[in-house]
Residue frames as qw, qx, qy, qz and C-alpha x, y, z in Angstrom:
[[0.597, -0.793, -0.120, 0.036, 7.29, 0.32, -19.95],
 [0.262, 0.801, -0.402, 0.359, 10.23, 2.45, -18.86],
 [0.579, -0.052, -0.646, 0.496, 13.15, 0.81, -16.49],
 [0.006, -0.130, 0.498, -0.858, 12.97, 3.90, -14.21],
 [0.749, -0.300, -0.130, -0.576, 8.89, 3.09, -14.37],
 [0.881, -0.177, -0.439, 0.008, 10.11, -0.27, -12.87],
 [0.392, 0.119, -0.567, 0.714, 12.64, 0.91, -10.73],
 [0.359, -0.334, 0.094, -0.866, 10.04, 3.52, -9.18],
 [0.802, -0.223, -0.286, -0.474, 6.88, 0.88, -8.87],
 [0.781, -0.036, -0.558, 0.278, 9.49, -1.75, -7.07],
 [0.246, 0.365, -0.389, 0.810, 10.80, 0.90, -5.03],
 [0.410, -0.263, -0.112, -0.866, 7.21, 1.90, -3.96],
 [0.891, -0.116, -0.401, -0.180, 6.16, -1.56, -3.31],
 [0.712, 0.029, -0.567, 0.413, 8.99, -2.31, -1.25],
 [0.192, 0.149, -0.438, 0.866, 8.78, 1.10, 1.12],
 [0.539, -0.192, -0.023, -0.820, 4.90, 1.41, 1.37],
 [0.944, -0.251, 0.020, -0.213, 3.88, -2.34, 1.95],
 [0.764, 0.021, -0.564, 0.312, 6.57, -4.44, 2.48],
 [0.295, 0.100, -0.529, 0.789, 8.18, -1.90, 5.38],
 [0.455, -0.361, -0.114, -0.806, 4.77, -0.25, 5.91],
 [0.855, -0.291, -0.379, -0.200, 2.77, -4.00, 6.78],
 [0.653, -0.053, -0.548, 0.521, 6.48, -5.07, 9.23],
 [0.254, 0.036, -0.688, 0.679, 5.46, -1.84, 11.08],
 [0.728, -0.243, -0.060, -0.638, 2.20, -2.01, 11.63],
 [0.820, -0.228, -0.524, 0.013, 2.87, -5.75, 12.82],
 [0.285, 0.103, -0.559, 0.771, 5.49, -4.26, 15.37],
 [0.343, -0.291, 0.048, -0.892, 2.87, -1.64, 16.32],
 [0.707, -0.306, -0.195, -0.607, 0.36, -4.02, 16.73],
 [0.779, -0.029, -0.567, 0.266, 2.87, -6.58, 18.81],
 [0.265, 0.251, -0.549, 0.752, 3.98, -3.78, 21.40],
 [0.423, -0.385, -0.683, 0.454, 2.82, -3.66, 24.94],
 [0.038, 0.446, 0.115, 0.887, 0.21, -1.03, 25.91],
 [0.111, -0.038, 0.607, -0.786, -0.52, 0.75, 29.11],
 [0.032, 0.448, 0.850, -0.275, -3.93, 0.20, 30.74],
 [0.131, 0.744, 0.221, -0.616, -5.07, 4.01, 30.67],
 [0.056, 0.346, -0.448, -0.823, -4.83, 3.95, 27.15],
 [0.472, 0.484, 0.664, -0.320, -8.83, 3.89, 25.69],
 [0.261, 0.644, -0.298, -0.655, -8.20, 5.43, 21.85],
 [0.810, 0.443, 0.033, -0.383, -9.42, 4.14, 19.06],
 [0.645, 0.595, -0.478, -0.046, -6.51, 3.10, 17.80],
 [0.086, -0.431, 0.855, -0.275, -4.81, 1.53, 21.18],
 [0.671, -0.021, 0.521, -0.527, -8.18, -0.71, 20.95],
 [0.936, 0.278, 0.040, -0.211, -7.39, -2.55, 18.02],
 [0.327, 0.496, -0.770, 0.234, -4.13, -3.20, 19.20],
 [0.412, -0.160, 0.753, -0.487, -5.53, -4.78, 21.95],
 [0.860, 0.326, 0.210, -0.333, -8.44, -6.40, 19.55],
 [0.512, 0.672, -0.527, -0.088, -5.10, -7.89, 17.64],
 [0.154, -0.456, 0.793, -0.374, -3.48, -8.91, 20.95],
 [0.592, 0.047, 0.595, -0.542, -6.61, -11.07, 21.76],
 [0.793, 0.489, -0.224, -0.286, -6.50, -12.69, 18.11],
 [0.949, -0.086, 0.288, 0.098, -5.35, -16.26, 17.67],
 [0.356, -0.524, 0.494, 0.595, -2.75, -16.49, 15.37],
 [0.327, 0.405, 0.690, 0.502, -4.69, -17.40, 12.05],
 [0.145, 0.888, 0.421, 0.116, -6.94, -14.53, 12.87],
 [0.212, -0.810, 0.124, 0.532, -3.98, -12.10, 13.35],
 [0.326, -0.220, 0.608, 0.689, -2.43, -13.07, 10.31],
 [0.231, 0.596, 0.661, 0.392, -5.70, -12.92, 8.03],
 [0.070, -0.920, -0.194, 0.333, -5.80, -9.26, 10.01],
 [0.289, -0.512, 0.500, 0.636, -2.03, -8.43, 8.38],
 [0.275, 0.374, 0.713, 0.526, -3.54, -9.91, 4.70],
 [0.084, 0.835, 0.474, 0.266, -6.37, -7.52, 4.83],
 [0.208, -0.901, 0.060, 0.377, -4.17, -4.54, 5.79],
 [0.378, -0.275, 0.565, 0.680, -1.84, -5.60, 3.10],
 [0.261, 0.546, 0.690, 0.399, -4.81, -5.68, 0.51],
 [0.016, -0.935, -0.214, 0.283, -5.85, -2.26, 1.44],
 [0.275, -0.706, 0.384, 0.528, -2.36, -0.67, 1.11],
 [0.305, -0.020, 0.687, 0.659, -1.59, -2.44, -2.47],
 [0.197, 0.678, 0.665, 0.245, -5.18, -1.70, -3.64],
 [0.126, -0.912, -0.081, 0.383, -4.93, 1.93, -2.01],
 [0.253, -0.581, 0.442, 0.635, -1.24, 2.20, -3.69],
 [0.316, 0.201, 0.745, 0.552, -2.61, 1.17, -7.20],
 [0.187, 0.855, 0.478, 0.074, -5.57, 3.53, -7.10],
 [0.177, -0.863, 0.032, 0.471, -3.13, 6.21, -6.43],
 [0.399, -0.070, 0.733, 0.546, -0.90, 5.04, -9.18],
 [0.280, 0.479, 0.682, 0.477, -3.74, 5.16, -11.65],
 [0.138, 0.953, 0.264, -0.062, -5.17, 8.81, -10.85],
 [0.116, -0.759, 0.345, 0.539, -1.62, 10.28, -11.24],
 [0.218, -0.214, 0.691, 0.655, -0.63, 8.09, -14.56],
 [0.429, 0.179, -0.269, -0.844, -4.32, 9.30, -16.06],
 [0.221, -0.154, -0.902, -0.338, -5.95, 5.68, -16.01],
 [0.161, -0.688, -0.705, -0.062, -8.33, 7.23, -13.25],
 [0.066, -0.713, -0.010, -0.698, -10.13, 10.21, -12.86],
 [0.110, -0.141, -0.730, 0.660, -10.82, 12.01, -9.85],
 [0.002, -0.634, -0.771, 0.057, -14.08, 12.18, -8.49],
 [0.143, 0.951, 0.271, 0.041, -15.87, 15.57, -9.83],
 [0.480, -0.692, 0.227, 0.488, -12.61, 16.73, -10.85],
 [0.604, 0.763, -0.226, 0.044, -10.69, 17.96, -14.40],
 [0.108, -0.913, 0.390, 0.038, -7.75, 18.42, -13.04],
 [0.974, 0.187, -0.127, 0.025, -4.84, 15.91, -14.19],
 [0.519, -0.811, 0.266, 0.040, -1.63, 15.03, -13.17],
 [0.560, 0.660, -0.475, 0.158, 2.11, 14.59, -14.70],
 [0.760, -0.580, 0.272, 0.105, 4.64, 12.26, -12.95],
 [0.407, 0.728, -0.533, 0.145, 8.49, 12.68, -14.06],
 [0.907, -0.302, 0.126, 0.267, 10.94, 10.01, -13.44],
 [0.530, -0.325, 0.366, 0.693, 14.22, 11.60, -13.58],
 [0.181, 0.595, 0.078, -0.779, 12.41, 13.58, -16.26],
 [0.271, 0.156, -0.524, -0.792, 10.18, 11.23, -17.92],
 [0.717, -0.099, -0.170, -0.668, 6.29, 11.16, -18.84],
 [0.053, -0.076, 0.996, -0.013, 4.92, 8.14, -17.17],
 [0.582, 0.143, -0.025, -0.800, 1.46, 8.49, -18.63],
 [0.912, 0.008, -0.047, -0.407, -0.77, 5.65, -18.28],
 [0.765, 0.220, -0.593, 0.123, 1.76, 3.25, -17.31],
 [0.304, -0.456, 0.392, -0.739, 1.89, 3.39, -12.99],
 [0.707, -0.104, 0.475, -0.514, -0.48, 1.46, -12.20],
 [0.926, 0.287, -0.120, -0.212, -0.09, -1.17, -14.94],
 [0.566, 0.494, -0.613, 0.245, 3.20, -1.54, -14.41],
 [0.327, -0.402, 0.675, -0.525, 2.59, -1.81, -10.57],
 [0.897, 0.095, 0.166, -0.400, -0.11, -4.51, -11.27],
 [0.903, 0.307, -0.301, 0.009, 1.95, -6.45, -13.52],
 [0.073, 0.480, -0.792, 0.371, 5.47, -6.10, -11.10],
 [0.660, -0.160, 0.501, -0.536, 2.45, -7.40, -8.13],
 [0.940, 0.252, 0.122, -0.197, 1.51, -10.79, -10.78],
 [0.372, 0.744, -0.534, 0.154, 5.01, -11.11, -11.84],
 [0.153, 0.394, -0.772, 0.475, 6.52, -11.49, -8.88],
 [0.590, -0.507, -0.621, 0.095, 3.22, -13.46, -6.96],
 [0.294, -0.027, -0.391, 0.872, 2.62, -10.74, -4.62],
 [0.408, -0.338, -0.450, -0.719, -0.80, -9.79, -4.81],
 [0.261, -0.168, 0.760, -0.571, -2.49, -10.52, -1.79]]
């Protein structure tokens, strides 16, 4: 595994879920008008109305999505998965070099490394 692969995968990890999950918790902490009936102001409100164990086991399972979401993406660009009914493949350059097949393993292993996994 290449440093800049690790620099990249940490980098990734740290702007997509770590800052991602703090604002979605903001989001889902701020104060929202009555007249607001979208889908999406209703499960702030279904949050609001969550104890605290059940708000936090909401944040875990939004954090599992996002890492599980950011590793599948990981593996269809560094070739470990395909896309669905698809040839087509993709090249990622770090600073202008190949990270074939090494993305998503290296994200996995940074995630077990460092206990982070949800």
């Amino acid at each position: 595994m290449s440093e800049k692969t690790d620099q990249f995968v940490k980098a990734l990890y740290e702007t997509v879920v770590q800052e991602g999950l703090h604002t979605y918790k903001e989001m889902y902490e701020e104060e929202l008008s009555a007249s607001e009936v979208d889908l999406y102001s209703q499960a702030i409100h279904m949050y609001q109305q969550m104890n605290a164990e059940q708000q936090r086991l909401m944040m875990h399972m939004i954090e599992v999505v996002m890492v599980d979401t950011v590793s599948h993406v990981f593996g269809v660009l560094d070739g470990t998965s395909p896309l669905t009914d698809s040839e087509m493949e993709a090249t990622v350059l770090l600073d202008g070099t190949d990270t074939e097949m090494e993305l998503q393993d290296t994200f996995i292993g940074y995630l077990q490394d460092e206990d982070l996994y949800p």
